[in-house]
N, C-alpha and C positions, 0 to 999 in steps of 0.2 A: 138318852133323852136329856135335853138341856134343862139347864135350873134358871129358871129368871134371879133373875140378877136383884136383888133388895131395891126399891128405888132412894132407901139413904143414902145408898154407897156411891150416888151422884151427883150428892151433895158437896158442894164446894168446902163444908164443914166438915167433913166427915176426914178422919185419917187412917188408912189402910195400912200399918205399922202392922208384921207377921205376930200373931197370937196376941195383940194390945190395940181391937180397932175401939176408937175412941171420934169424939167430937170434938173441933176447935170450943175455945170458949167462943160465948156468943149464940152458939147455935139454937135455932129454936126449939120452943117447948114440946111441938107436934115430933119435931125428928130426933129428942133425945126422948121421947116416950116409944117411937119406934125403933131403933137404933134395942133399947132394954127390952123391950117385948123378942126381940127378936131372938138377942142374946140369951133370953132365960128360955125361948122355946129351943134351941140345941142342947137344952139338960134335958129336956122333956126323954125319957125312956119307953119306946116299946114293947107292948105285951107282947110275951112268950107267943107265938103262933102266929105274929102281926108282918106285917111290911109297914112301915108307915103306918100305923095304928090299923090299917087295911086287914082287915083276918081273911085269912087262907084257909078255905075247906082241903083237910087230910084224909087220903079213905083209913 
């Protein structure tokens, strides 16, 4: 299944640098509030028994 693509990341602001994605300076306030939401929801962790927080019936 594909992943949509962030709409920051088509931001002319934005820099795609491996492990260091960052904003030019300048960028607006909406797209460095998403750009950080985004970033702190990939620490987000998984309940035990989850997919994607999705829980899975086990018999």
């Amino acid at each position: 299944m594909p992943r949509i693509r962030p709409e920051f990341t088509k931001s002319p602001y934005f820099v795609d640098e491996p492990g260091n994605w960052h904003l030019k300076p300048g960028a607006p306030i909406d797209l460095q509030v998403e750009l950080e939401n985004y970033l702190n929801s990939l620490g987000d962790n998984d309940e035990p028994g989850t997919i994607n927080g999705i829980h899975i019936n086990y018999p």
